[in-house]
C-alpha atoms as a printed R data frame, in Angstrom:
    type eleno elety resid chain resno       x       y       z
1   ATOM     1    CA   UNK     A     1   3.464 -11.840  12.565
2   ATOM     2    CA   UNK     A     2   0.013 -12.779  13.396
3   ATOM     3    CA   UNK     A     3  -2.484 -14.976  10.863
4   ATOM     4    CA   UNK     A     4  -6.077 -15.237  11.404
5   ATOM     5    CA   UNK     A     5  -8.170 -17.255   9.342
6   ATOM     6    CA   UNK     A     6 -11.758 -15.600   9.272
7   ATOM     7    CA   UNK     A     7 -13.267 -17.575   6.884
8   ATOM     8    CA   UNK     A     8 -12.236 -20.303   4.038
9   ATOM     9    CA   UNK     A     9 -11.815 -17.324   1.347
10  ATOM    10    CA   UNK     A    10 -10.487 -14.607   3.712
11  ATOM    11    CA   UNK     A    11  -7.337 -14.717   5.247
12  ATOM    12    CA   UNK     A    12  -5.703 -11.988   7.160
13  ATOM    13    CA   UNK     A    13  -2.106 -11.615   8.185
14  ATOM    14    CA   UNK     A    14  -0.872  -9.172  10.873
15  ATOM    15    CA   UNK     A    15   2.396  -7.941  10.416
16  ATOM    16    CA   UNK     A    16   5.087  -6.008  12.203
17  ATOM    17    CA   UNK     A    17   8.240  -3.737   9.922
18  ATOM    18    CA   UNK     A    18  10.874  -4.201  11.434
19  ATOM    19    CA   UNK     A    19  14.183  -1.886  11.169
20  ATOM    20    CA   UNK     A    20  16.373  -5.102  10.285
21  ATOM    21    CA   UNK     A    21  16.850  -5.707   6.921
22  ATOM    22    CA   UNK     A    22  15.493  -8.994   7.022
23  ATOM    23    CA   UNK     A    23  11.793  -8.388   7.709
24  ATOM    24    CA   UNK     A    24  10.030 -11.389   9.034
25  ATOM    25    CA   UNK     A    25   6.709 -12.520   6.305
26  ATOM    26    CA   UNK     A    26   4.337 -15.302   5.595
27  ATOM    27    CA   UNK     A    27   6.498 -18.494   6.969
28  ATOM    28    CA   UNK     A    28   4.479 -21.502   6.844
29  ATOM    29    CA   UNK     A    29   4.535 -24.690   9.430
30  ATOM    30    CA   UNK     A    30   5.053 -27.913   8.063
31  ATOM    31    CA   UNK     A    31   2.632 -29.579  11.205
32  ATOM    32    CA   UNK     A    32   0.548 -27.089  12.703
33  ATOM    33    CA   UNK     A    33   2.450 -26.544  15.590
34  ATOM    34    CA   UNK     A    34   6.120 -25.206  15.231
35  ATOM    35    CA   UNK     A    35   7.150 -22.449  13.173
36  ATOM    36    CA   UNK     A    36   8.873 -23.314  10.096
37  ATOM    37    CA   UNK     A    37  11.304 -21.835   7.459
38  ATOM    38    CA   UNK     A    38  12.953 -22.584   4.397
39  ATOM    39    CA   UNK     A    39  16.719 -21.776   4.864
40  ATOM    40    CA   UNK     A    40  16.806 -21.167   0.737
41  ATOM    41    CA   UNK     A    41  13.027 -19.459   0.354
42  ATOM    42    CA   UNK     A    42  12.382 -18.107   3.800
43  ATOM    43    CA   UNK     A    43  16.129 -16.284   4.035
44  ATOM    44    CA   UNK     A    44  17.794 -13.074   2.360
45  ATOM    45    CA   UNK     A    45  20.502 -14.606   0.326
46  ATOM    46    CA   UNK     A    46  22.874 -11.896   1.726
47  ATOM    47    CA   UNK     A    47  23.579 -11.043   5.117
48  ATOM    48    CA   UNK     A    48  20.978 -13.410   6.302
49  ATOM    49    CA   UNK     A    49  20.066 -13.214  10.201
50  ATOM    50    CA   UNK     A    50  20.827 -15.211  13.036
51  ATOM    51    CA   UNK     A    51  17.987 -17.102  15.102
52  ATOM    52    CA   UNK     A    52  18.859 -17.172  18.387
53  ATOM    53    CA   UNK     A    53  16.737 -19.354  20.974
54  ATOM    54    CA   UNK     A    54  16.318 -16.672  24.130
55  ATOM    55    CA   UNK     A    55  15.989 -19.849  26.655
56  ATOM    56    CA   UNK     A    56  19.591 -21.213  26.267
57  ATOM    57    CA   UNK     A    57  21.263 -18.319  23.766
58  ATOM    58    CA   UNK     A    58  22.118 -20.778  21.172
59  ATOM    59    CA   UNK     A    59  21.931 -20.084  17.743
60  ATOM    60    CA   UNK     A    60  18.876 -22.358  15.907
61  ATOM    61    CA   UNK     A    61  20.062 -24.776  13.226
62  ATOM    62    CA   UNK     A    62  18.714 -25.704  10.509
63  ATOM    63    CA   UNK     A    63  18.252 -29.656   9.795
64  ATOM    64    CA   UNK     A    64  17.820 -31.737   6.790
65  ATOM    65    CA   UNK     A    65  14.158 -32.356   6.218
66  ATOM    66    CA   UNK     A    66  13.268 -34.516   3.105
67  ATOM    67    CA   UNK     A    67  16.317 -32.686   1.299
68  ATOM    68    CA   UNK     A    68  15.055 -29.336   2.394
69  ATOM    69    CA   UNK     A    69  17.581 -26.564   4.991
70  ATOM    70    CA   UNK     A    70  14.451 -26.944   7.333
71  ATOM    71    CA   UNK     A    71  14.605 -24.115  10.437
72  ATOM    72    CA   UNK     A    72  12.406 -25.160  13.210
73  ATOM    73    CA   UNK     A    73  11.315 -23.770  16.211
74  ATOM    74    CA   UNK     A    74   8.505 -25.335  18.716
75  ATOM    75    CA   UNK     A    75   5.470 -23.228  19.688
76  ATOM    76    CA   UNK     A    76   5.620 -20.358  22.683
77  ATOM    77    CA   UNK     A    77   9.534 -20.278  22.086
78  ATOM    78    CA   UNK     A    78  10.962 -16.795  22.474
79  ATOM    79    CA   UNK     A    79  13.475 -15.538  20.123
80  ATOM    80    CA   UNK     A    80  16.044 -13.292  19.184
81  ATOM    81    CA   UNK     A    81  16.619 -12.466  15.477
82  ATOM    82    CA   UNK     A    82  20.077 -10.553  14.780
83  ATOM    83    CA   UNK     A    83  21.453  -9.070  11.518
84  ATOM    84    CA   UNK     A    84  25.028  -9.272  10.703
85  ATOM    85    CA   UNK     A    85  27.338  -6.532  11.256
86  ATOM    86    CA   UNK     A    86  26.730  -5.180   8.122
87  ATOM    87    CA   UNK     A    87  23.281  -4.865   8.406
88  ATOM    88    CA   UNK     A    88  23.761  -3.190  11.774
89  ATOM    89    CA   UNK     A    89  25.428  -0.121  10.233
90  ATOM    90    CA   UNK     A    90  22.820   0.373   7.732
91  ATOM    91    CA   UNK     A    91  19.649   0.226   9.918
92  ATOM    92    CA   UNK     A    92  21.065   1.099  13.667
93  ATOM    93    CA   UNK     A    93  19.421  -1.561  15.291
94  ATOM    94    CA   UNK     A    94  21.051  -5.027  16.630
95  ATOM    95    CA   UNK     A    95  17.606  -7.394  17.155
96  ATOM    96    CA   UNK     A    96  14.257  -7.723  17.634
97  ATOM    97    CA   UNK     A    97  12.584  -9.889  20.097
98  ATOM    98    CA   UNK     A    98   9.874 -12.883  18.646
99  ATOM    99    CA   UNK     A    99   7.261 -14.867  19.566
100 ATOM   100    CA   UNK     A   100   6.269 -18.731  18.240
101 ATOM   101    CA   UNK     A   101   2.537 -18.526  19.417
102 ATOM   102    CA   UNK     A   102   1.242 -21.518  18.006
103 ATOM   103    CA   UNK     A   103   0.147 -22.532  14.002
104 ATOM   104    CA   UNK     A   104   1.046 -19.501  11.836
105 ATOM   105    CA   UNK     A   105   1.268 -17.057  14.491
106 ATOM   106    CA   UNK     A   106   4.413 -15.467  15.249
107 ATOM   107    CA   UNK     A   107   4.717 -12.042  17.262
108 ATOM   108    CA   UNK     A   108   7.646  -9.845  16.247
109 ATOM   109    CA   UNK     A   109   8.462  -6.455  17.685
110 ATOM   110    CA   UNK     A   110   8.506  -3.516  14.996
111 ATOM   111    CA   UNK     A   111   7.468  -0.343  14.050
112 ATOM   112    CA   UNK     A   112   4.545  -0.576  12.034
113 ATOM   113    CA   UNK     A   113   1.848  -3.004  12.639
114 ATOM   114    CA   UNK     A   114   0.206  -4.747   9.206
115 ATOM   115    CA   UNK     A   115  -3.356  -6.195   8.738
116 ATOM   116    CA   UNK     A   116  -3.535  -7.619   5.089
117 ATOM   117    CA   UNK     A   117  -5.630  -9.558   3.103
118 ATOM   118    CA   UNK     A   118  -3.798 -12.847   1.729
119 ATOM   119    CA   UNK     A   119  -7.117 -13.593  -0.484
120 ATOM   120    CA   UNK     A   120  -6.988  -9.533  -2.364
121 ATOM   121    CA   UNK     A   121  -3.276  -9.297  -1.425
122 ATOM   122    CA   UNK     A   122  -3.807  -6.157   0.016
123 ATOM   123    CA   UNK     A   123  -3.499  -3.924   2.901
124 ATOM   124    CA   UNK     A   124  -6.428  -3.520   4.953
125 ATOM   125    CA   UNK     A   125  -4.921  -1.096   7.404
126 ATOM   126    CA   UNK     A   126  -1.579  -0.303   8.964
127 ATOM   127    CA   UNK     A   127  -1.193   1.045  12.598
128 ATOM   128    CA   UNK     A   128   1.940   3.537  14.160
129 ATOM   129    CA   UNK     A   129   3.095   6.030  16.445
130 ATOM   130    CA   UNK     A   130   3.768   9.811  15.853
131 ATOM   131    CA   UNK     A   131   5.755  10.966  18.270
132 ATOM   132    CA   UNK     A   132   4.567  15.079  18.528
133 ATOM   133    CA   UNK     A   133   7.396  15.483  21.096
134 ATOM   134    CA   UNK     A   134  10.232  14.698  18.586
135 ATOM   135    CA   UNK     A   135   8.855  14.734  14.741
136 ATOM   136    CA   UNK     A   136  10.294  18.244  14.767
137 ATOM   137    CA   UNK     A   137  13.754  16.847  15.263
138 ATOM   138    CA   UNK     A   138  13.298  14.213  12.630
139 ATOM   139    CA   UNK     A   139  16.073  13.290  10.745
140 ATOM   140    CA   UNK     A   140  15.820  14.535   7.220
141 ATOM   141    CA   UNK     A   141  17.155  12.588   4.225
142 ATOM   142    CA   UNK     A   142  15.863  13.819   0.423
143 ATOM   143    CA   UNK     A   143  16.800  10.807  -1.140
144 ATOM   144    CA   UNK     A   144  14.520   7.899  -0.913
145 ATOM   145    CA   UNK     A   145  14.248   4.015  -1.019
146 ATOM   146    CA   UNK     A   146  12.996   1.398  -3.161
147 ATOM   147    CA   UNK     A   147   9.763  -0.140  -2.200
148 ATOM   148    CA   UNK     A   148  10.559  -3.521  -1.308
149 ATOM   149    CA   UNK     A   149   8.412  -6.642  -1.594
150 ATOM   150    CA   UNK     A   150   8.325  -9.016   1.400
151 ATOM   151    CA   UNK     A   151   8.434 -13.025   1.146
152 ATOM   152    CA   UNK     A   152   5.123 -14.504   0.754
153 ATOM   153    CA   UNK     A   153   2.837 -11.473   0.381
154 ATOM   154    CA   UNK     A   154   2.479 -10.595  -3.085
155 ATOM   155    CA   UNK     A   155   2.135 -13.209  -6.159
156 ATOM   156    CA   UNK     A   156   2.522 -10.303  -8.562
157 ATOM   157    CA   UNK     A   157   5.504  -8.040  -9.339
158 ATOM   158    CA   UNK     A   158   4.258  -5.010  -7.492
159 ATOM   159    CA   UNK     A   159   6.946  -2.917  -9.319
160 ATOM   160    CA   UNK     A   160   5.079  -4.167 -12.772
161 ATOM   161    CA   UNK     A   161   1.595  -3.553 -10.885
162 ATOM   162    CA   UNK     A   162   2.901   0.347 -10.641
163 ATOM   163    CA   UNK     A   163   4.204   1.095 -13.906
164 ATOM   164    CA   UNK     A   164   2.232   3.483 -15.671
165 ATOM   165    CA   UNK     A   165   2.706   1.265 -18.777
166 ATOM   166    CA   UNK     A   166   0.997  -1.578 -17.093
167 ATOM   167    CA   UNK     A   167  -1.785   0.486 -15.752
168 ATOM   168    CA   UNK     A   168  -2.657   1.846 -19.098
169 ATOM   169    CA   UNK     A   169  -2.529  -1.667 -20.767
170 ATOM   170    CA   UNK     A   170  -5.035  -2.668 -17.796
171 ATOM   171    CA   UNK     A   171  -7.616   0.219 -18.577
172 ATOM   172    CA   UNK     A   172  -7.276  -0.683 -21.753
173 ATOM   173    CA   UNK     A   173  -8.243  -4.145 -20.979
174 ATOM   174    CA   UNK     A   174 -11.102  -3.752 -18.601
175 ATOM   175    CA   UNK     A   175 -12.677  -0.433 -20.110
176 ATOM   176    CA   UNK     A   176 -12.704  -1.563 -23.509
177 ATOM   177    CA   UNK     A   177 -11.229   1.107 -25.606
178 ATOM   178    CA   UNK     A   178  -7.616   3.161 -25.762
179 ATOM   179    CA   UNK     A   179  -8.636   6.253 -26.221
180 ATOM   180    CA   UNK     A   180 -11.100   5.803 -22.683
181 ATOM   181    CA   UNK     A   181  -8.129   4.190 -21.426
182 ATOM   182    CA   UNK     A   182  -5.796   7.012 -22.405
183 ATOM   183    CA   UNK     A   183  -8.360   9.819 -20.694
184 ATOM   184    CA   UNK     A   184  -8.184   7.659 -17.110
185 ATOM   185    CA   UNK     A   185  -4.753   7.231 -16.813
186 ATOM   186    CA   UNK     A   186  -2.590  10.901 -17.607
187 ATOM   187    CA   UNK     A   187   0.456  11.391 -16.226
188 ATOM   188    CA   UNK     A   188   0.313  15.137 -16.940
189 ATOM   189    CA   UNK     A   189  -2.608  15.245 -14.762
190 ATOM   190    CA   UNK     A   190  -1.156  12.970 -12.111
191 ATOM   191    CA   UNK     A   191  -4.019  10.137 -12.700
192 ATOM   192    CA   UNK     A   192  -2.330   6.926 -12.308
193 ATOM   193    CA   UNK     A   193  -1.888   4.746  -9.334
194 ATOM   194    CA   UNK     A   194   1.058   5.905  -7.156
195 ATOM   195    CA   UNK     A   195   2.485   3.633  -4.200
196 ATOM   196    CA   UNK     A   196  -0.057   5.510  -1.512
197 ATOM   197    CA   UNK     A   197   2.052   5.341   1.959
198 ATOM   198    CA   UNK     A   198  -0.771   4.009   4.657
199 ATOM   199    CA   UNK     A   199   2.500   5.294   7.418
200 ATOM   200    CA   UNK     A   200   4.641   7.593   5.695
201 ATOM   201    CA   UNK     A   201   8.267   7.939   6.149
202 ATOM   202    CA   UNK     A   202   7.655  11.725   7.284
203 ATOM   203    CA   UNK     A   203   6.198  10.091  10.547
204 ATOM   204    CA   UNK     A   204   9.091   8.990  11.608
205 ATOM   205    CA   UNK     A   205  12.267  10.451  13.355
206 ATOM   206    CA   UNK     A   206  14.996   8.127  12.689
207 ATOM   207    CA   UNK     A   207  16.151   7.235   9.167
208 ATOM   208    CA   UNK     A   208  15.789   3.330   9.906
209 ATOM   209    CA   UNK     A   209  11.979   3.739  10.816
210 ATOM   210    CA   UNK     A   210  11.388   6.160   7.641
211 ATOM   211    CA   UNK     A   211  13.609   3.443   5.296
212 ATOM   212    CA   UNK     A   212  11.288   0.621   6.871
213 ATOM   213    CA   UNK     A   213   7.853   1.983   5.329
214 ATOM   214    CA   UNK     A   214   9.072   1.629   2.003
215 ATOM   215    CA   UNK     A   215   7.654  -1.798   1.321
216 ATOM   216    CA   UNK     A   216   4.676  -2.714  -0.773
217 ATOM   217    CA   UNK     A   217   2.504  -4.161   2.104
218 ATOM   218    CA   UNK     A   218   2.586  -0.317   3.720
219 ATOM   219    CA   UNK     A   219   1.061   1.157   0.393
220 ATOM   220    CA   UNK     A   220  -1.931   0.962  -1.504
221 ATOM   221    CA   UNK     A   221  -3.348   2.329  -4.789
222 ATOM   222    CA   UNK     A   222  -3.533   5.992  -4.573
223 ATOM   223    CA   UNK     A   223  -4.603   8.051  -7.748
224 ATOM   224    CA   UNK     A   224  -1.187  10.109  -7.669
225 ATOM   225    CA   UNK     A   225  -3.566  13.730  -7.464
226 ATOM   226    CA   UNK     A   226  -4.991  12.059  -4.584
227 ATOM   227    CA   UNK     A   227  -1.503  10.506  -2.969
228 ATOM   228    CA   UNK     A   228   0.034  14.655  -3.256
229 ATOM   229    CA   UNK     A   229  -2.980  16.121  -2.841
230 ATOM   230    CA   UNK     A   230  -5.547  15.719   0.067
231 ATOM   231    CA   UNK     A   231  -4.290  12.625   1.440
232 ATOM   232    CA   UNK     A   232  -0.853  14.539   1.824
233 ATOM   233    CA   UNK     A   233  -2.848  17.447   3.376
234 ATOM   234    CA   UNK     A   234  -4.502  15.054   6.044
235 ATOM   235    CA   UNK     A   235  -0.764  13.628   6.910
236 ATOM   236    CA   UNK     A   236   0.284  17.158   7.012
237 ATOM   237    CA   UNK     A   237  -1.975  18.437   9.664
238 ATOM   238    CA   UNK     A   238  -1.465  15.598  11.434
239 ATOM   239    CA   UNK     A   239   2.174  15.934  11.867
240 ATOM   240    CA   UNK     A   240   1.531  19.509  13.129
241 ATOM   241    CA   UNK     A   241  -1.437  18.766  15.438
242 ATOM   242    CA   UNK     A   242   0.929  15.994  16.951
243 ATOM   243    CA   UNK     A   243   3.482  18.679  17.216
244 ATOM   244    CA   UNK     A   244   1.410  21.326  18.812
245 ATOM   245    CA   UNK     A   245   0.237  18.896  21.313
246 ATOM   246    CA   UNK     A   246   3.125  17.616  21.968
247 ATOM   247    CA   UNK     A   247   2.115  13.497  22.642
248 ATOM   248    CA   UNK     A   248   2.072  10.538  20.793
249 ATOM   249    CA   UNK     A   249  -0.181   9.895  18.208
250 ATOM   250    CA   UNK     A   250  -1.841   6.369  17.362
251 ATOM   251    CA   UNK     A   251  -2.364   6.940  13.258
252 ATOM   252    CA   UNK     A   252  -4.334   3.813  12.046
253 ATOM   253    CA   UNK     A   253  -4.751   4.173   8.285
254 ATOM   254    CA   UNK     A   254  -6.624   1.770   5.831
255 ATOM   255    CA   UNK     A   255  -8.728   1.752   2.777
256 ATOM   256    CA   UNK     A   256 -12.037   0.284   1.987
257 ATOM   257    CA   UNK     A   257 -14.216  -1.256  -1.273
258 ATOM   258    CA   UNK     A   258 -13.047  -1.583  -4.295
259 ATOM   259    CA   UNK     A   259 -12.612   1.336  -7.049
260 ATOM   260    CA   UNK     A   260 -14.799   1.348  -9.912
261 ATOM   261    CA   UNK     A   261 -14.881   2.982 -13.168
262 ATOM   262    CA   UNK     A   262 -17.073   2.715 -16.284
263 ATOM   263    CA   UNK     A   263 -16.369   1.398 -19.125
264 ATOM   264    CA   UNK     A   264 -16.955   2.171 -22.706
265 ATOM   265    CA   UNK     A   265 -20.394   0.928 -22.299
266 ATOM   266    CA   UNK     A   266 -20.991   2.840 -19.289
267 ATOM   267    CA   UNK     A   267 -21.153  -0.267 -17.286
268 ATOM   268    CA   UNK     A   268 -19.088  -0.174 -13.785
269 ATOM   269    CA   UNK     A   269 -15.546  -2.366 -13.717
270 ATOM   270    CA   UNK     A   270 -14.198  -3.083 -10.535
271 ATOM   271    CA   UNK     A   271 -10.055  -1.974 -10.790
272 ATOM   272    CA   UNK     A   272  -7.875  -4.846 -10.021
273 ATOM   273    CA   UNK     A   273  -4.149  -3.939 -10.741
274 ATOM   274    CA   UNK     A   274  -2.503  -7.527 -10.632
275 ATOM   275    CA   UNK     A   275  -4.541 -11.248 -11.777
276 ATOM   276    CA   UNK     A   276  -2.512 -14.340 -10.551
277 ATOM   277    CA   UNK     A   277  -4.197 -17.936 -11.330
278 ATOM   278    CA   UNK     A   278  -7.098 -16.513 -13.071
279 ATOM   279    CA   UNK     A   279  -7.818 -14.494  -9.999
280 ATOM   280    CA   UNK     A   280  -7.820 -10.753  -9.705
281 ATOM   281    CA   UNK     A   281  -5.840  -8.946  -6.757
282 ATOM   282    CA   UNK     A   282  -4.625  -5.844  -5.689
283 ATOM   283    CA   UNK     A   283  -7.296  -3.660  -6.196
284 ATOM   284    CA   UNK     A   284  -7.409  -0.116  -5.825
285 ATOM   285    CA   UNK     A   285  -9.341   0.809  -2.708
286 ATOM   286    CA   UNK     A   286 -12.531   3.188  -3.480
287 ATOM   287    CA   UNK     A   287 -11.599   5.428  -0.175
288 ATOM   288    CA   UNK     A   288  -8.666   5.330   2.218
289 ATOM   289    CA   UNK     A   289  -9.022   6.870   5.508
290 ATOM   290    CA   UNK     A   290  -7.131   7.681   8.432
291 ATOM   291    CA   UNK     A   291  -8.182   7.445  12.738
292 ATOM   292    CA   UNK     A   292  -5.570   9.816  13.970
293 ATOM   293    CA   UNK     A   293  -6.022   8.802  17.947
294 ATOM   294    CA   UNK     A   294  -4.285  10.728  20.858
295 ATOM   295    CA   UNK     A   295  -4.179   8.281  23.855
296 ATOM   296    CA   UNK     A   296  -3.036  10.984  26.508
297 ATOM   297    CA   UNK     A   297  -6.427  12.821  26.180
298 ATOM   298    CA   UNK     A   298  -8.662  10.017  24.914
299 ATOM   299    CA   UNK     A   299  -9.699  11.804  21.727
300 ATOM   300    CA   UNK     A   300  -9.235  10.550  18.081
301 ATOM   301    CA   UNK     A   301 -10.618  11.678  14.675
302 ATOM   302    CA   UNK     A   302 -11.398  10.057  11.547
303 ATOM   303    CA   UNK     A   303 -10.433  11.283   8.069
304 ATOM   304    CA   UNK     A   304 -11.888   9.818   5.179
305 ATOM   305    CA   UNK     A   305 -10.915  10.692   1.349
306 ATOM   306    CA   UNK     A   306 -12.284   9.519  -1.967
307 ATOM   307    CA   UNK     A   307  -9.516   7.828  -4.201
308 ATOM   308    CA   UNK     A   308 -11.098   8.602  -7.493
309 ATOM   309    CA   UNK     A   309  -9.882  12.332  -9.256
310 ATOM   310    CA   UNK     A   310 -12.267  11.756 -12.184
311 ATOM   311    CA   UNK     A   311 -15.259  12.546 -10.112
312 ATOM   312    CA   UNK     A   312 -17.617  15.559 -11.297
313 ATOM   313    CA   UNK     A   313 -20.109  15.356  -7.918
314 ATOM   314    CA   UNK     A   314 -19.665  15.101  -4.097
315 ATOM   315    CA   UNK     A   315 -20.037  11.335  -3.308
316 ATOM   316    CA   UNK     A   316 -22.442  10.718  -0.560
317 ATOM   317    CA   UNK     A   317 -20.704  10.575   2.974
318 ATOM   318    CA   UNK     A   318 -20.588   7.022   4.692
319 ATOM   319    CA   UNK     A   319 -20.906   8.755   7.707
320 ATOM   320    CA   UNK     A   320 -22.296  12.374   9.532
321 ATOM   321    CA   UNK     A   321 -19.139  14.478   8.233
322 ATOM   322    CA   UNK     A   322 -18.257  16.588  11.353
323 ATOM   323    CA   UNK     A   323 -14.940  18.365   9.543
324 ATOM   324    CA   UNK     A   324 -16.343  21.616  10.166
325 ATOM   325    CA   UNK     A   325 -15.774  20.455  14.229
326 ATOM   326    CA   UNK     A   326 -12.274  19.776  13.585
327 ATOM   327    CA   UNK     A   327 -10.341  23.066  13.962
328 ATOM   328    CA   UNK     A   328  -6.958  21.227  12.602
329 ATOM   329    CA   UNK     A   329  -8.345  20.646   9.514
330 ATOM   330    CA   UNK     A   330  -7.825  23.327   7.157
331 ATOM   331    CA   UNK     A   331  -7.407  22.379   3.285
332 ATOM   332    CA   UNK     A   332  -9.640  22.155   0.610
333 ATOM   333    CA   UNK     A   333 -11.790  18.874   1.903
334 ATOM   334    CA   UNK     A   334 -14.015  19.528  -1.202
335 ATOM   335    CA   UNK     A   335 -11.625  19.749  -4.080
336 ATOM   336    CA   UNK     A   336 -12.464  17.060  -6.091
337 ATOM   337    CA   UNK     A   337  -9.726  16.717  -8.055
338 ATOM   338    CA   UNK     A   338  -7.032  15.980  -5.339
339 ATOM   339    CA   UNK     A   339  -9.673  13.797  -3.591
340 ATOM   340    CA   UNK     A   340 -12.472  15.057  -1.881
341 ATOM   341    CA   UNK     A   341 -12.361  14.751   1.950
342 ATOM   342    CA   UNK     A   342 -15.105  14.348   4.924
343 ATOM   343    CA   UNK     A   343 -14.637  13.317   8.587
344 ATOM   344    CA   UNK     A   344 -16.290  10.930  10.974
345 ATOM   345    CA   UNK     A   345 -16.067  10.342  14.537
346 ATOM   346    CA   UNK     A   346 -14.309   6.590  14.916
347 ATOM   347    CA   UNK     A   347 -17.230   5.001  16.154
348 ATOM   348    CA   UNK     A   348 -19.627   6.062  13.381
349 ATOM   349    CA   UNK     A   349 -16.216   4.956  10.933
350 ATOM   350    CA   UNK     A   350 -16.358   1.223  12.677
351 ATOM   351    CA   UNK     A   351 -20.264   1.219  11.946
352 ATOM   352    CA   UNK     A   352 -19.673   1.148   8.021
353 ATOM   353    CA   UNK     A   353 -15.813  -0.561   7.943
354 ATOM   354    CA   UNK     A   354 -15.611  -3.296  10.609
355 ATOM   355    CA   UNK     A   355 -12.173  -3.272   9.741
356 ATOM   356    CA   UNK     A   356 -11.052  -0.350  11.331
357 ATOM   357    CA   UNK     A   357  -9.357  -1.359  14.709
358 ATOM   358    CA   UNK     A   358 -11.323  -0.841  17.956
359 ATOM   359    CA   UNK     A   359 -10.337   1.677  19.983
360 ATOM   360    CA   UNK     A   360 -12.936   2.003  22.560
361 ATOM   361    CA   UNK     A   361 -15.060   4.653  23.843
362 ATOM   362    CA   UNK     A   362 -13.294   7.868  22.869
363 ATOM   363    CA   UNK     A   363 -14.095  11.705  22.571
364 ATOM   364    CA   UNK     A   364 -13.822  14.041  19.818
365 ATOM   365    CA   UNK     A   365 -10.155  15.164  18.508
366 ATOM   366    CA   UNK     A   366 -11.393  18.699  17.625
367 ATOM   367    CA   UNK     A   367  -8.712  20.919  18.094
């Protein structure tokens, strides 16, 4: 896990999902300099995993700090972190390799890399591989997980923050009136806010990577006719453009501003789903979009859709939209119901969302 502190308000935290069951969050040092845990807090209660320090293969210890199970490691130390047996069976993986860099940095080996926003508590963008040369062979499992919350992301019960009884009470709230509230949010139409997968499980080939995007820092805020409609349609195609090709796929996959909606006196509220402390987080992003970036050729595409089904009018384009270039994309990009859809090349995409990861120069992804 990487932090960065860009500013005194903003604080961003790079993380890695790991296949183990114990994922590795927000730890906190005590000093500055080692990395520090909290052997009650920081640990799964069950099957915790062992710490093992790569330079002499001995297990680390906690000690007894101020009447605290203190686990301490110095800065630049590499280490091992192992499940138990049990854990073993259910995700098919013995370890992962980590880094103490220094601070509040620590570098652990996963599947899907995390950049989210401590301040918002959300996801700014997530980053894995399609593999084109194997999804075919995927293993296929039709039940699902949970979503799972990890330790120190989230101050709010995400599973609250996605009930559709708490987002009804919340348009009720911020829009002013029930009946308004009762025309945003209808299940029968699929508006509400589903858990929107930034890498979906269908990305994956083995059933450990698919069960490891199923936690709350890998989703945002999807209207639900958005989250199975064009957004489902973009991770469709490119599955089968990955396939066709053949090569690994980079799939970076974000969101960007903050959804708004009027309310019953027509005036714009920005959509928070969770307040903690007086402060509002988790909003729901206004688009998400998705750089879909093949490395063999040096070409990559950006997809961008609108997360907002009530619109009655094509939004205006932060970017030149170049979909009719892009032979692989074939839905309905203007259906504005299931989220209307336009494409960018990366570099115009990094103009208007300095967010989105740099990739360097790069040609078109067009067929």
């Amino acid at each position: 896990m990487h932090l960065v502190n860009h500013s005194a308000t903003k604080m961003i935290v790079y993380n890695k999902l790991s296949l183990l069951s114990f994922v590795v969050a927000l730890f906190i040092p005590i000093n500055g300099q080692d990395c520090v845990w909290n052997k009650e807090t920081d640990f799964p209660s069950s099957n915790p995993p062992l710490i093992v320090d790569n330079a002499d293969g001995h297990i680390v210890l906690p000690v007894l700090e101020e009447g605290e199970r203190i686990v301490r490691v110095p800065a630049g130390t590499t280490l091992t972190i192992a499940c138990s047996e049990y854990s073993l069976d259910s995700f098919g993986v013995p370890a992962v390799t980590a880094v103490c860099v220094q601070d509040l940095v620590l570098d652990v080996d996963g599947t899907i890399d995390v950049c989210f926003d401590a301040t918002l508590e959300t996801t700014l963008w997530t980053e894995h591989v399609l593999h084109g040369h194997s999804i075919s062979a995927k293993e296929i499992d039709p039940s699902r997980p949970s979503f799972k919350s990890s330790t120190g992301f989230f101050t709010v019960p995400m599973s609250t923050v996605y009930s559709q009884k708490s987002q009804l009470q919340l348009m009720i709230d911020v829009l002013g009136d029930e009946d308004l509230a009762n025309t945003i949010i209808d299940t029968h139409k699929e508006w509400y806010f589903a858990k929107g997968h930034m890498s979906p499980d269908a990305d994956f080939v083995t059933e450990a990577e698919q069960d490891a995007t199923y936690y709350f820092i890998n989703a945002l805020p999807q209207w639900q006719a958005f989250n199975n409609g064009n957004w489902k349609h973009m991770e469709e195609r490119t599955r089968t453009l990955a396939e066709d090709h053949g090569t690994d796929m980079r799939i970076i996959s974000g969101g960007f501003n903050i959804l708004n909606l009027d309310d019953i006196n027509a005036n714009p509220v920005e959509i928070f789903l969770g307040e903690t402390a007086g402060e509002m987080v988790v909003p729901a992003p206004a688009l998400t979009w998705k750089v879909v970036f093949e490395e063999s050729s040096n070409k990559a595409a950006a997809l961008v859709g609108i997360n907002n089904p009530h619109i009655d009018m094509a939004p205006e384009t932060l970017c030149t939209d170049i979909c009719d270039q892009l032979l692989w994309i074939d839905f309905d990009i203007e259906d504005l119901a299931h989220g209307y859809t336009y494409c960018c090349t990366v570099e115009d995409l990094r103009a208007v969302i300095p967010d989105v990861p740099d990739i360097g120069s790069v040609d078109l992804l067009d067929q």
